[in-house]
C-alpha positions as CSV (number, residue, x, y, z in Angstrom):
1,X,35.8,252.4,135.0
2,X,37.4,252.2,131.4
3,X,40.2,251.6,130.0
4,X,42.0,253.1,127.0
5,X,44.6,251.3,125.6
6,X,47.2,253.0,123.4
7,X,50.4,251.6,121.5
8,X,53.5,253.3,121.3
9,X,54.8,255.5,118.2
10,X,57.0,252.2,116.9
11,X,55.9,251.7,113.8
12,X,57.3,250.1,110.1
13,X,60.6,252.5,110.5
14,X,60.7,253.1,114.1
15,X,64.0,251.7,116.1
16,X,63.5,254.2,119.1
17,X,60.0,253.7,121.1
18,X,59.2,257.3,121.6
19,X,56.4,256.1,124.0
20,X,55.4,252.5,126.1
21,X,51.8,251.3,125.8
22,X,49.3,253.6,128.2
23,X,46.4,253.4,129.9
24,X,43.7,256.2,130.3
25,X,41.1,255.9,132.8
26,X,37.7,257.2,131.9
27,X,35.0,257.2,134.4
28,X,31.3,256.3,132.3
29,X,29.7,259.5,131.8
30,X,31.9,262.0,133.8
31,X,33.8,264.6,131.7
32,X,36.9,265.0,132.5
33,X,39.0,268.3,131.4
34,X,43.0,268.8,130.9
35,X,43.7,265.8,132.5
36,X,47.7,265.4,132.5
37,X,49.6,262.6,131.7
38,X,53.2,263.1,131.9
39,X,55.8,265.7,130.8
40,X,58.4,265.4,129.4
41,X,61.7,267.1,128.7
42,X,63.7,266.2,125.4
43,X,66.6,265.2,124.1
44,X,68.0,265.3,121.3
45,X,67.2,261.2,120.4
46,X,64.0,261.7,121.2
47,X,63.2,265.4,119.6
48,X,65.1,263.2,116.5
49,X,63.3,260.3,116.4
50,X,59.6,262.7,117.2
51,X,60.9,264.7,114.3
52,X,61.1,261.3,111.8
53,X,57.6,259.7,112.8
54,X,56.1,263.2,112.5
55,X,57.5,263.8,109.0
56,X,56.6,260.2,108.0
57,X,52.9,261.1,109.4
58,X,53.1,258.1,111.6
59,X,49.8,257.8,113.6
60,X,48.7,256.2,116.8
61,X,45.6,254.2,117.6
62,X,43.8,253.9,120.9
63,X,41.0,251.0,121.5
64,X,38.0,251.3,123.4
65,X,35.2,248.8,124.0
66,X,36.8,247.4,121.4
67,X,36.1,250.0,119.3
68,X,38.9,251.6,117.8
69,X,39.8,255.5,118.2
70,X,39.0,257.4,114.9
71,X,39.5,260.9,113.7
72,X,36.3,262.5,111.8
73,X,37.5,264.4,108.7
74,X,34.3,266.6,107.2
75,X,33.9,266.1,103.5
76,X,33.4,269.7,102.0
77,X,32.1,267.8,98.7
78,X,28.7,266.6,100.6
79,X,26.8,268.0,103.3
80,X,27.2,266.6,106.4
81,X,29.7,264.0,104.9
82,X,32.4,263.0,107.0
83,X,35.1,260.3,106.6
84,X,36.4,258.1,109.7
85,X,40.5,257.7,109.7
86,X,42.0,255.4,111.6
87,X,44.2,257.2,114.4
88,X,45.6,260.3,115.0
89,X,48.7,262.0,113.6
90,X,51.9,262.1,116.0
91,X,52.1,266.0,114.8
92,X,52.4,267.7,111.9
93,X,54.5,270.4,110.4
94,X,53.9,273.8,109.7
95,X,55.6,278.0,109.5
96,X,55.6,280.5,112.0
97,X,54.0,283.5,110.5
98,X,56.7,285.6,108.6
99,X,58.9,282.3,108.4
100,X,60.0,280.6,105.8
101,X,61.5,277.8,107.9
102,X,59.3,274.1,108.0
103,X,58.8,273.2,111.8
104,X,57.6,269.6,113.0
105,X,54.7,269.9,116.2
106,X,54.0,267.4,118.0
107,X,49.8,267.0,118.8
108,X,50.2,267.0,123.0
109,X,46.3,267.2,124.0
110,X,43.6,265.0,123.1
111,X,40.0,265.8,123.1
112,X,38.2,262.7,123.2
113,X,34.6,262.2,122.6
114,X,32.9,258.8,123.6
115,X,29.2,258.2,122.3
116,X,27.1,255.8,124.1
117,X,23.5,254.6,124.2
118,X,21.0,254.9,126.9
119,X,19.3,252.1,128.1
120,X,15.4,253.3,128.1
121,X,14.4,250.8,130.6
122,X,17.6,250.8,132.8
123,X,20.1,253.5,134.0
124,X,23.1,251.9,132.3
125,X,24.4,252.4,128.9
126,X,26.6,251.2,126.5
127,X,29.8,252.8,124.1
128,X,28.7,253.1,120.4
129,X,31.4,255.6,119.4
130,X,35.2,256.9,120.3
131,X,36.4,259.7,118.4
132,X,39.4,262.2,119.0
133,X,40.2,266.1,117.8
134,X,44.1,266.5,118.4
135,X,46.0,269.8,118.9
136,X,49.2,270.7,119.5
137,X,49.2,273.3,122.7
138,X,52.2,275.0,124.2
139,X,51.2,274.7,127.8
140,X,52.2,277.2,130.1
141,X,52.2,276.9,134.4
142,X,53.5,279.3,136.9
143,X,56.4,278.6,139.2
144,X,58.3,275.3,139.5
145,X,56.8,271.9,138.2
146,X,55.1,269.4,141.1
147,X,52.3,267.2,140.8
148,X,50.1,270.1,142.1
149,X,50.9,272.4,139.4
150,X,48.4,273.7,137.5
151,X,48.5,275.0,134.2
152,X,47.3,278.4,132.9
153,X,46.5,277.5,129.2
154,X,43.9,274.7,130.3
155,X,42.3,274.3,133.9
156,X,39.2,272.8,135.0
157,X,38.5,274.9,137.2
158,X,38.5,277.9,135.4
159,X,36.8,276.3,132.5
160,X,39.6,276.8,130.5
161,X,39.5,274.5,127.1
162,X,41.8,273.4,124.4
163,X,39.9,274.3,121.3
164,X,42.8,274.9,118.7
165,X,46.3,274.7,118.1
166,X,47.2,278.4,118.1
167,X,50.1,278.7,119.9
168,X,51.5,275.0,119.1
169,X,54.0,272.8,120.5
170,X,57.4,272.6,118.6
171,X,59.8,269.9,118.4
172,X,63.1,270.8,119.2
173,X,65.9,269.6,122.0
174,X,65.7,270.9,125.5
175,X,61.8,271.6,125.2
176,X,59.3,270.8,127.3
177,X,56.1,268.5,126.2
178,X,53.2,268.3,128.5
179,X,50.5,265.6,127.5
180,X,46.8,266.4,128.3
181,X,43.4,264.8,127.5
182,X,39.8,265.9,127.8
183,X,36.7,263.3,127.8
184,X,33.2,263.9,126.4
185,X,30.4,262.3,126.7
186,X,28.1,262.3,124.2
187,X,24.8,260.6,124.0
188,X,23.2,258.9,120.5
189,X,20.3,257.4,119.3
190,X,22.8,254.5,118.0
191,X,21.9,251.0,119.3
192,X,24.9,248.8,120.3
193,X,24.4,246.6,117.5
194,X,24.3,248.6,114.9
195,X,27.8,251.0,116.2
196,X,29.8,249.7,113.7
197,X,27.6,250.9,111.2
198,X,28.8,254.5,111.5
199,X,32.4,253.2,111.1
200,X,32.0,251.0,107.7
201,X,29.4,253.9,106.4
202,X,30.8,254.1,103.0
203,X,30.1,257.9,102.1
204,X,31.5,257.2,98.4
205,X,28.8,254.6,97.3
206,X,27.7,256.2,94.0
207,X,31.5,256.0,93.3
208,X,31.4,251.9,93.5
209,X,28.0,252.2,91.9
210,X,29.8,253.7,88.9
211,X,32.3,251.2,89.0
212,X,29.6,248.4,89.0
213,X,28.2,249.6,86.3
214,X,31.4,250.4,84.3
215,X,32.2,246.6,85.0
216,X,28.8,245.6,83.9
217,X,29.3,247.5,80.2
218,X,32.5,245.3,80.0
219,X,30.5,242.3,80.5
220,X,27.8,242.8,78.4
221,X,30.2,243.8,75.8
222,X,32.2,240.6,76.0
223,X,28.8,238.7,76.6
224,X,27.5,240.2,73.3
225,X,30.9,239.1,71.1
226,X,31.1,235.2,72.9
227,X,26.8,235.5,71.4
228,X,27.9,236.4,68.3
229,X,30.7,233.2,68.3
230,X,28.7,230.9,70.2
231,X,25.4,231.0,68.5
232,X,26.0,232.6,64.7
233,X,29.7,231.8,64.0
234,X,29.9,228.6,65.7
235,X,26.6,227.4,64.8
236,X,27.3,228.0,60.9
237,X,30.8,226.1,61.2
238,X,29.1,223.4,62.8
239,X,26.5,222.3,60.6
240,X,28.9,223.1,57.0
241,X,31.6,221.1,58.8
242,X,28.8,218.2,59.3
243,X,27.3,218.4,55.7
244,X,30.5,217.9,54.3
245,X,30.3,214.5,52.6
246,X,33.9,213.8,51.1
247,X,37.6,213.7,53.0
248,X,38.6,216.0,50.1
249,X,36.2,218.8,51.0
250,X,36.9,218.5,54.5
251,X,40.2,219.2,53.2
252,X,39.8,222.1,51.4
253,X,38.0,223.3,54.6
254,X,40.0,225.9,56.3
255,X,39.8,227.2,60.3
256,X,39.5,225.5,63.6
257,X,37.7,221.9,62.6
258,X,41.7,221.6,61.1
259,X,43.3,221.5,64.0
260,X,41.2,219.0,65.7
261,X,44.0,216.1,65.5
262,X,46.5,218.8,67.5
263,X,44.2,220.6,69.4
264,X,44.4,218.4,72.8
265,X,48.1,217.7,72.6
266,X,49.8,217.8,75.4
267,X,51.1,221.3,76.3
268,X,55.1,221.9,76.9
269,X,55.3,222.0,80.5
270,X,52.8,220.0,81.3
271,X,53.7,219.8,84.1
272,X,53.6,223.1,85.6
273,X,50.3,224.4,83.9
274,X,49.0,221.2,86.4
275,X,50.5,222.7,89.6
276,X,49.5,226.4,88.6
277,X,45.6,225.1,87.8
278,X,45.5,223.0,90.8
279,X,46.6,226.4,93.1
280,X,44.2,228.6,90.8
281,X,41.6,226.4,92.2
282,X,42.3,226.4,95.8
283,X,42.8,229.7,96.1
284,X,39.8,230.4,94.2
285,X,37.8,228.2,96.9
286,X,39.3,230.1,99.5
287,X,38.3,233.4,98.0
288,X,34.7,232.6,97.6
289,X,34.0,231.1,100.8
290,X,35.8,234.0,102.4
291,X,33.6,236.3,100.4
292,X,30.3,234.1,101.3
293,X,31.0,234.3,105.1
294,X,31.8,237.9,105.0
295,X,28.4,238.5,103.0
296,X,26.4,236.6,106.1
297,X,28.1,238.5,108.9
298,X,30.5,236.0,110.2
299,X,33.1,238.0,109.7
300,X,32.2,240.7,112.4
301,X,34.7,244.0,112.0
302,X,34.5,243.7,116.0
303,X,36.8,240.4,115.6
304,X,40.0,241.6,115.1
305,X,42.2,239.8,112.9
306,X,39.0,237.3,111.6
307,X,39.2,238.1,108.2
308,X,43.3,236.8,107.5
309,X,42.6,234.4,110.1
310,X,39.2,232.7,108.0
311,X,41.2,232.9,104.5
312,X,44.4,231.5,105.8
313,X,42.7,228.4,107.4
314,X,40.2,228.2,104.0
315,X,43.4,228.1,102.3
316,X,44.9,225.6,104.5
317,X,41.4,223.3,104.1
318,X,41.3,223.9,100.0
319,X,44.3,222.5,99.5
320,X,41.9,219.3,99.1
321,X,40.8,220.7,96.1
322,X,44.4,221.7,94.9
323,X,45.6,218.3,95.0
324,X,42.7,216.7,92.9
325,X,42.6,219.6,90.1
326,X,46.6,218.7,89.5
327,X,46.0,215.3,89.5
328,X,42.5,215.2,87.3
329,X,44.8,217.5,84.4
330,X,47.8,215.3,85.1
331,X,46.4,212.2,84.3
332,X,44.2,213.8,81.3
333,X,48.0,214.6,79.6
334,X,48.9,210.8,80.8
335,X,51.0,211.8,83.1
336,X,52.4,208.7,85.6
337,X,54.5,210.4,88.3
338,X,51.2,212.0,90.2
339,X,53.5,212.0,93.4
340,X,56.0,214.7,92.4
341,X,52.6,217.1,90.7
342,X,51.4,216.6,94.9
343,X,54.6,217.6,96.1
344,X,55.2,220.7,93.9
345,X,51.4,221.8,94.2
346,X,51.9,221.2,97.8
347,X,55.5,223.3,98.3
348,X,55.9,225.7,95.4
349,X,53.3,228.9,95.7
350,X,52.8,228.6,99.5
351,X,56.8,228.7,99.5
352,X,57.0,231.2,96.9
353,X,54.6,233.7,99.0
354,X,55.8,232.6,102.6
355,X,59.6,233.5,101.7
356,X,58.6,236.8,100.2
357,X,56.7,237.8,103.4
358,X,59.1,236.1,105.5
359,X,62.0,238.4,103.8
360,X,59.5,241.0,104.6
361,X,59.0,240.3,108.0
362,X,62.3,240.6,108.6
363,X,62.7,244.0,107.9
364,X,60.5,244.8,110.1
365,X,62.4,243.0,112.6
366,X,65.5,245.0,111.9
367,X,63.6,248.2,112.5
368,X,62.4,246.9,116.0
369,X,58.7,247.6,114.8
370,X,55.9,246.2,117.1
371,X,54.3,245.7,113.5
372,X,55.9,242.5,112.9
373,X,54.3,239.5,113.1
374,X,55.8,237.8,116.2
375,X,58.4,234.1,115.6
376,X,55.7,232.1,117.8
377,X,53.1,233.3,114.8
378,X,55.4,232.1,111.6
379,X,55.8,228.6,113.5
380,X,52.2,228.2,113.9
381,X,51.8,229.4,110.1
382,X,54.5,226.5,108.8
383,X,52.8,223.9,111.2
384,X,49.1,224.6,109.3
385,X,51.0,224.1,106.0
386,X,53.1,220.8,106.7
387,X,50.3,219.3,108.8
388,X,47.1,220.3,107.6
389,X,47.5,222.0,104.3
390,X,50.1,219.2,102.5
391,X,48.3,216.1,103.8
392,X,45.2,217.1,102.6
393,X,46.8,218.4,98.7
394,X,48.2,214.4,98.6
395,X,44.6,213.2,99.8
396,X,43.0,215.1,97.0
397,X,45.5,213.6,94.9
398,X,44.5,209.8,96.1
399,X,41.2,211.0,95.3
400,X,41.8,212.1,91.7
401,X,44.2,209.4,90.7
402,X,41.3,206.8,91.4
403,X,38.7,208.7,89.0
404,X,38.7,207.6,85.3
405,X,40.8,209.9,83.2
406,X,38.9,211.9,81.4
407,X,38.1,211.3,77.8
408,X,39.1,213.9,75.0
409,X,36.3,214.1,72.3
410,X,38.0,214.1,69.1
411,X,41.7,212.2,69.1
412,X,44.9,213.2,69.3
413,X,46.8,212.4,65.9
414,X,51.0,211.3,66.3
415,X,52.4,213.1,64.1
416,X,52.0,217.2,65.4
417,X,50.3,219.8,62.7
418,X,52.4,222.5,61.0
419,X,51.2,225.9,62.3
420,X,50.7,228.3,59.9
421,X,52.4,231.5,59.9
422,X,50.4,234.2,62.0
423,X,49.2,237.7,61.7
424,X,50.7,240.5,63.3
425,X,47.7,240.7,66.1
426,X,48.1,236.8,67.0
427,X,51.4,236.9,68.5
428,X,51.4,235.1,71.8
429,X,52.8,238.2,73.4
430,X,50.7,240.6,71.9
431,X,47.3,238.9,72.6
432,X,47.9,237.5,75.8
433,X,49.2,241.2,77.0
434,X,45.7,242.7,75.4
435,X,43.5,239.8,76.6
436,X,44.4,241.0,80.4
437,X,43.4,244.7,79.9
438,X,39.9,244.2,80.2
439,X,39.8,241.8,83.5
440,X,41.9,244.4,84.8
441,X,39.6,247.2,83.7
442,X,36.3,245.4,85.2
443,X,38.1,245.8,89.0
444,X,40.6,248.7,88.6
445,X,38.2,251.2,90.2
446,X,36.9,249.1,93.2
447,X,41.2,248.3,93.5
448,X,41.5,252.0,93.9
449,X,39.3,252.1,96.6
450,X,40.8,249.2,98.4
451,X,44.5,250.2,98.1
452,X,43.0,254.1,99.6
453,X,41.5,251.7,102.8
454,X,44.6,249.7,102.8
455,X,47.1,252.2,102.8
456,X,45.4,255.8,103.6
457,X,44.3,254.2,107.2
458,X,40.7,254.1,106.3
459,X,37.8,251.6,106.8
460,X,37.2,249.1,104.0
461,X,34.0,246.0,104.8
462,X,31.8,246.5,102.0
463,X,31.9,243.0,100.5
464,X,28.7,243.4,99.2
465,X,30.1,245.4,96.7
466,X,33.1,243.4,96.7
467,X,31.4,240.1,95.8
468,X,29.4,241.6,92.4
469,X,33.0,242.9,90.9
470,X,34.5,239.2,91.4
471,X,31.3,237.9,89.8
472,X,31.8,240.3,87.3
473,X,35.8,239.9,87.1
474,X,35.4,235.7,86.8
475,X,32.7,236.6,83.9
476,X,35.1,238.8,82.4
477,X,38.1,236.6,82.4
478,X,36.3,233.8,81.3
479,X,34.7,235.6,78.3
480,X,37.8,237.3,77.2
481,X,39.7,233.8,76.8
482,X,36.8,232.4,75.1
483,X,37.2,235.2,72.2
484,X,41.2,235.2,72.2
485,X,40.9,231.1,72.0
486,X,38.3,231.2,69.4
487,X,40.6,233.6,67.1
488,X,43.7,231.1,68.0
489,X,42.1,227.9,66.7
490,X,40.8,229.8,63.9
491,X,44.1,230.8,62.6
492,X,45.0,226.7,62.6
493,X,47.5,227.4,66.3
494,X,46.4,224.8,68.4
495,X,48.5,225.8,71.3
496,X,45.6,227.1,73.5
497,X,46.4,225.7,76.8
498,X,49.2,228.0,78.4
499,X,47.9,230.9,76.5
500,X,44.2,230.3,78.1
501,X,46.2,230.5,81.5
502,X,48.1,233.2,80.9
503,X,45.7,235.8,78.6
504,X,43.5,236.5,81.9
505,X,46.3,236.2,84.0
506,X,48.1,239.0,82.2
507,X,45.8,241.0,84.6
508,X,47.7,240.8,87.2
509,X,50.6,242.6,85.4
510,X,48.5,245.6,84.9
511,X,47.8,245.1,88.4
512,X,51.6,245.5,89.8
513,X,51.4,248.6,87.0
514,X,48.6,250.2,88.6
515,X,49.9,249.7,92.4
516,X,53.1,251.5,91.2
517,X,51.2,254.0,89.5
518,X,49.3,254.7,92.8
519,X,52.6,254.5,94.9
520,X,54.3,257.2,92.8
521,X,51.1,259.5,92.8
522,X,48.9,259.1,96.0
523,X,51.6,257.6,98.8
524,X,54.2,260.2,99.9
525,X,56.5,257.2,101.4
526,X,60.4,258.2,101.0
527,X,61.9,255.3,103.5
528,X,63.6,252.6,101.2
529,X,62.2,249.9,103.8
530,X,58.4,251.3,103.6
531,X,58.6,251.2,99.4
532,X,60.0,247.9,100.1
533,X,57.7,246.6,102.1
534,X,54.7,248.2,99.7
535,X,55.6,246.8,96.7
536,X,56.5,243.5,98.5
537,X,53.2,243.4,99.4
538,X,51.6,244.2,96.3
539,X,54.4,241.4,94.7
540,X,52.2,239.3,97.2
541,X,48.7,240.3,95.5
542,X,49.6,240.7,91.8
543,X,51.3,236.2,92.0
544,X,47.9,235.7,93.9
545,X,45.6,237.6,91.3
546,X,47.7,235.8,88.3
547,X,46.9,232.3,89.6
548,X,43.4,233.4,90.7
549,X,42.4,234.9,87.1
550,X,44.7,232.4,84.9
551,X,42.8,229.2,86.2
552,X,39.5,231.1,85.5
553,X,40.3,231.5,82.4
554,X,41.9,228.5,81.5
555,X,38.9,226.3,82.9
556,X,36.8,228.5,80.0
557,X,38.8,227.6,77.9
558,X,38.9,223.9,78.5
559,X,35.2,223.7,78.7
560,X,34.9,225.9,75.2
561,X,37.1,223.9,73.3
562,X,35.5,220.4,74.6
563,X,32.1,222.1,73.8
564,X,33.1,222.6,70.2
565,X,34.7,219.7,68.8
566,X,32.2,217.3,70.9
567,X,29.6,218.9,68.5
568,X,31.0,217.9,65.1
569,X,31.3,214.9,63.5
570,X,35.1,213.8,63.2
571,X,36.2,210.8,60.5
């Protein structure tokens, strides 16, 4: 015996439950035809609130064997292509011939279809697939409704079948709704191990192959220009700026050897560039780890829930690593008061993110959505950030105050330089806004994909993929800022640090941008909470991508501009 469980209608916007959580019986390997469920008279709440979830094309989802219920859609652009959506549609809307008039119908029989696999050297088997056809049916009966009634427009025993939605079921007050199911059996040459295979089936791989590849020309671009710097520019500046024998033709020297008394200067802010590096860095540990253990399978789709649950306990463990990145820049700018860095590297993006979703939250609260993630849940959340996540962002801090600060390789002079006045191109705000184009342009495609799984209810676990584009996006940032930084110190502006930061993390404001752009064009979402709740979301993402891209490139950075003036000979 099997059970099928299915959630109600209640969804982001939904205040009125239009139906309770059900269970379907199947029997293994018995068809079962126009099977009825209930029936129902409406309304006019209910024909309402069906009405709103149907125009919203709210969709409900059904689990079996774990497995959850999808809805094959053929692809007419590839043979035999076919896409798995999550769910079914409540209804849909459509004209009666010769009418002008839009009508909402609600999808009233299911035609299930479970897949299993044999056993060759037993009797038993085991479910590999669960898929669904919904149609909307205006069922008809004779005489007065009992629980012996039988209906005329489907009936086992006639061999009577649902096959299409010709003479649909409307929406409207005072009608009457019958819900009906059908079960098939189907059997498949898919093992159990390998049913989720079918699911995660990907049938637009030469479209991530494409964006590979456009990533890659980016990189090899940038990799070509940091060459050029690296081994012909810098390599010439080097060896004139050593051969120079007198302080007055080091002098008359111009470019970045100048600005070598200036160039590790404290930044303004200090301060904050410490917090923001130190949460760059864990969140950039938890990123990769969650990305290893997804490429070596312990991230199973079959585990519901695994994937947020591994990257919010990484996060919770890197915080190690937070704490001892703050503290290691801190004490390179001589800072003394390492305890209040902790504290703020500790409290101010975890609190930042968890009042924005918290805000969130609640308005899924006020619509009375099971989609909202339950008090007991947030309390468990704030206990893994004050007792795990803090004390181990002040232990990482112990650690890195006890390590010797590290050494600059040329020093810093007391009196600061005079910049020079700068071209048009090397305004902050101009560069910094066109050194985030290209990070953003490495990952846009593959973000196109995963905003489609996210938010057009279909199946994204190809971290495969995944993990060669943040390869690609952390060589991208880093090489970008290496170029822009290069130019700065060139033109005699030694204020590289918050401009390292922020030139890669400009990203993430083409980032917000492009989720907008999608919103406007791809979503059809007209409740003010769901656009809330979207770009909430995305809010989310774009913070986490700028402190995820901005210590990437600020780390180049550092490392580039140590590598240089450790290599020449300073008076």
């Amino acid at each position: 015996m099997l059970r099928i469980l299915g959630k109600s209608f209640e969804a982001i916007e939904s205040k009125t439950p239009l139906m309770r959580i059900v269970c379907l019986q199947f029997k293994m390997r018995k068809p079962q035809m126009c099977n009825i469920v209930c029936r129902k008279v409406l309304d006019k709440k209910t024909a309402k609130a069906f009405k709103e979830k149907i125009d919203d094309e709210y969709r409900v989802n059904m689990i079996l064997d774990n497995l959850p219920l999808v809805v094959p859609v053929r692809r007419f652009d590839q043979e035999n292509g076919v896409v798995y959506q999550h769910g079914f549609h409540v209804g849909l809307k459509g004209r009666y011939a010769g009418s002008k008039e839009e009508k909402q119908f609600i999808n009233n029989h299911l035609t299930f279809t479970v897949k299993y696999h044999k056993d060759p050297h037993a009797d038993s088997a085991r479910i590999v697939g669960f898929e669904v056809k919904p149609f909307s049916v205006k069922h008809e009966y004779k005489g007065e409704w009992n629980e012996k009634t039988r209906l005329t427009t489907c009936d086992p025993q006639t061999k009577r079948a649902v096959t299409s939605s010709e003479s649909p079921q409307e929406v409207e007050e005072t009608r009457e709704i019958i819900f009906t199911y059908d079960v098939e059996f189907q059997e498949s040459d898919v093992k159990w191990a390998y049913r989720w295979d079918t699911y995660l089936l990907m049938a637009d791989d030469q479209i991530h192959w494409f964006s590979i590849v456009n990533s890659l020309m980016t990189v090899l671009f940038l990799s070509g220009m940091v060459a050029i710097i690296m081994l012909r520019t810098l390599y010439r500046d080097i060896s004139k700026y050593n051969q120079l024998e007198t302080q007055e033709e080091a002098q008359e020297e111009t470019g970045w050897k100048l600005v070598h008394g200036d160039v590790f200067r404290a930044p303004a802010n200090s301060d904050l560039l410490c917090v923001y590096v130190g949460t760059g860095v864990q969140f950039f540990g938890m990123i990769l780890v969650t990305m290893i253990f997804a490429l070596l399978g312990f991230l199973s789709p079959s585990n519901r829930g695994g994937l947020m649950t591994a990257m919010l306990l990484l996060w919770v463990f890197m915080g190690l690593f937070a704490g001892y990145s703050s503290v290691r820049l801190y004490k390179l700018f001589k800072g003394t008061e390492w305890k209040k860095i902790t504290l703020i590297t500790a409290f101010m993006f975890p609190a930042t993110i968890f009042s924005i979703f918290f805000v969130l939250n609640a308005l899924i609260w006020g619509q009375k959505s099971s989609g909202a993630v339950p008090f007991g849940t947030m309390i468990a959340l704030v206990l893994l950030w004050f007792g795990i996540s803090v004390p181990l962002v002040f232990i990482g801090s112990h650690i890195g105050i006890q390590k010797p600060t590290i050494q600059d390789p040329v020093k810093t002079s007391k009196i600061p330089r005079q910049i020079p006045e700068q071209a048009w191109y090397m305004n902050p705000t101009f560069s910094i806004l066109i050194g985030g184009i290209l990070p953003f342009g490495a990952v846009f495609i593959e973000l196109f994909l995963i905003l489609t799984s996210i938010w057009l209810h279909q199946f994204y676990y190809i971290f495969g993929f995944l993990f060669i584009v943040f390869v690609i996006l952390i060589v991208t940032c880093a090489e970008i800022t290496i170029v822009l930084c290069y130019f700065q110190l060139c033109s005699e502006d030694y204020r590289w640090w918050w401009r390292s930061y922020l030139t890669s993390g400009s990203s993430a404001l083409y980032l917000f941008l492009y989720a907008a752009f999608y919103f406007f064009t791809k979503l059809d979402i007209t409740k003010p909470v769901s656009g809330v709740l979207y770009f909430g979301y995305m809010l989310i993402v774009s913070y986490s991508f700028f402190v995820l891209t901005g210590t990437i490139g600020f780390y180049a950075c550092f490392r580039f501009t140590r590598l240089i003036y450790s290599s020449v000979k300073i008076e």
